[in-house]
C-alpha positions in Angstrom: 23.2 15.3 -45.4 23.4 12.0 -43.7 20.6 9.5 -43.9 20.3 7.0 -40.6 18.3 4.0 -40.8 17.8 2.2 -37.3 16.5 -1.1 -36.8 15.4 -3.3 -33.7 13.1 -2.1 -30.9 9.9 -3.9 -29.5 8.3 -4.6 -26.4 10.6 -6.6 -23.5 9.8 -7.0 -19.7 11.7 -5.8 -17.3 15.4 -7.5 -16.8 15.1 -8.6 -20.5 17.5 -7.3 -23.3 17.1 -5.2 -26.6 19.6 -4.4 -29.5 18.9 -1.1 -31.8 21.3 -0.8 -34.9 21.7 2.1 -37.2 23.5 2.2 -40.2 25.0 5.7 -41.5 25.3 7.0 -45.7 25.4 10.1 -47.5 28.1 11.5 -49.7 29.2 14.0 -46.7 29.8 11.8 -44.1 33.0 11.2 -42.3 33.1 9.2 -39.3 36.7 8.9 -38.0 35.7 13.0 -37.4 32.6 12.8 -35.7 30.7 11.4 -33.4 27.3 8.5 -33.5 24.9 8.1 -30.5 21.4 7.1 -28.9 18.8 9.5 -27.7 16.0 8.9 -26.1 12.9 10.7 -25.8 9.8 9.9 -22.9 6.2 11.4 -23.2 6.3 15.2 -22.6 10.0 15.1 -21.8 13.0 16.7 -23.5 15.5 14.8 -26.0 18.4 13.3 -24.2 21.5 11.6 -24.5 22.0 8.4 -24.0 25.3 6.4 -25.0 28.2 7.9 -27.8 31.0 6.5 -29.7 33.9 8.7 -31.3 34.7 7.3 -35.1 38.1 8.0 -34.6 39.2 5.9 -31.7 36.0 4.4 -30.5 36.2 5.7 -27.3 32.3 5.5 -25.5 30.3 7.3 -23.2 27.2 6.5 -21.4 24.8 8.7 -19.1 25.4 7.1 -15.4 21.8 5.5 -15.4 22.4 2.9 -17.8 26.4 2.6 -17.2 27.2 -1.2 -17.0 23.5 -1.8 -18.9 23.9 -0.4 -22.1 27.1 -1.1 -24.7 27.4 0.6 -27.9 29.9 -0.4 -30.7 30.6 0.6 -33.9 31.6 -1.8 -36.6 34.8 -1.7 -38.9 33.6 0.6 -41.2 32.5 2.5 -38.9 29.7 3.6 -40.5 27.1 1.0 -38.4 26.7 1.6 -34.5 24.5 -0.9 -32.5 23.2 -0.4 -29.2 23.1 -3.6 -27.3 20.8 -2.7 -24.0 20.4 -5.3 -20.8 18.9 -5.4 -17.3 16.5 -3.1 -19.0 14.1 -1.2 -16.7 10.7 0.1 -16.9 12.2 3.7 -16.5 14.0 2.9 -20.0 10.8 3.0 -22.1 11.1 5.5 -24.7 11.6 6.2 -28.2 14.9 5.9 -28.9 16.7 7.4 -32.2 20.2 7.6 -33.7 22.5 10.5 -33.8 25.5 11.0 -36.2 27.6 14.2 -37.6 28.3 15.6 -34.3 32.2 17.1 -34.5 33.6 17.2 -31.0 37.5 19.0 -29.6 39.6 17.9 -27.5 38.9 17.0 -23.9 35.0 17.1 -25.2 32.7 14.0 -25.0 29.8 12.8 -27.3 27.7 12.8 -24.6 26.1 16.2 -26.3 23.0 17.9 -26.7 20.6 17.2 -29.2 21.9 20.6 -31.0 25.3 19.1 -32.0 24.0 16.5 -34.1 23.6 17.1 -37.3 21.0 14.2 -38.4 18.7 11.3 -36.6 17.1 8.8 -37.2 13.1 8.2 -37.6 13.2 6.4 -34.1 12.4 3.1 -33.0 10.3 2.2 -30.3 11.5 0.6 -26.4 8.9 -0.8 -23.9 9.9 -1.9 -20.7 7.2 -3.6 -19.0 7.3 -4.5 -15.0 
């Protein structure tokens, strides 16, 4: 089982910037094989995918509403992914959490449902005031 700890999160207003990071462990866990990413979850709304990263080449993917906003990156080890969010927008508030563990084919992205991850994080918390 893989264990996530996130960190960063807080209150910003609009326009400002945020940076979430969330380190990966756990005896099972290969990241060259699998894919990290962000969630995000609103009041009364449904889980969704945010941003992803592929362990094995670092390829990205981002929903289209915060394309050219948000960046994530994974470090060497590949074992730490950060989420480096800018231009942020009241619309952006939620609680945000990491996903790792998800095993993807070829031709798939890691833009996935919440289903396909095997572990998250405890979430951290992203308000966006106007």
């Amino acid at each position: 089982q893989v264990q996530l700890l996130e960190s960063g999160g807080g209150s910003v207003q609009a326009g400002g910037s945020l940076r979430l990071s969330c380190t990966a462990s756990g005896y099972y866990y290969r990241p060259l094989r699998h894919c990290m990413g962000w969630f995000r979850q609103r009041p009364g709304e449904e889980r969704e995918a945010v941003v992803g990263i592929y362990g094995g080449d670092g390829t990205t993917w981002a929903i289209d509403s915060v394309k050219g906003r948000f960046t994530i990156s994974q470090d060497s080890a590949k074992t730490t992914v950060s989420l480096q969010m800018n231009d942020l927008k009241p619309e952006d508030s939620a609680t945000y959490y990491c996903a790792a563990g998800a095993h993807i084919d070829y031709g798939d992205t890691c833009i996935l449902p919440p289903a396909r991850y095997a572990s998250f994080g405890q979430g951290t918390q992203v308000t966006v005031s106007s």
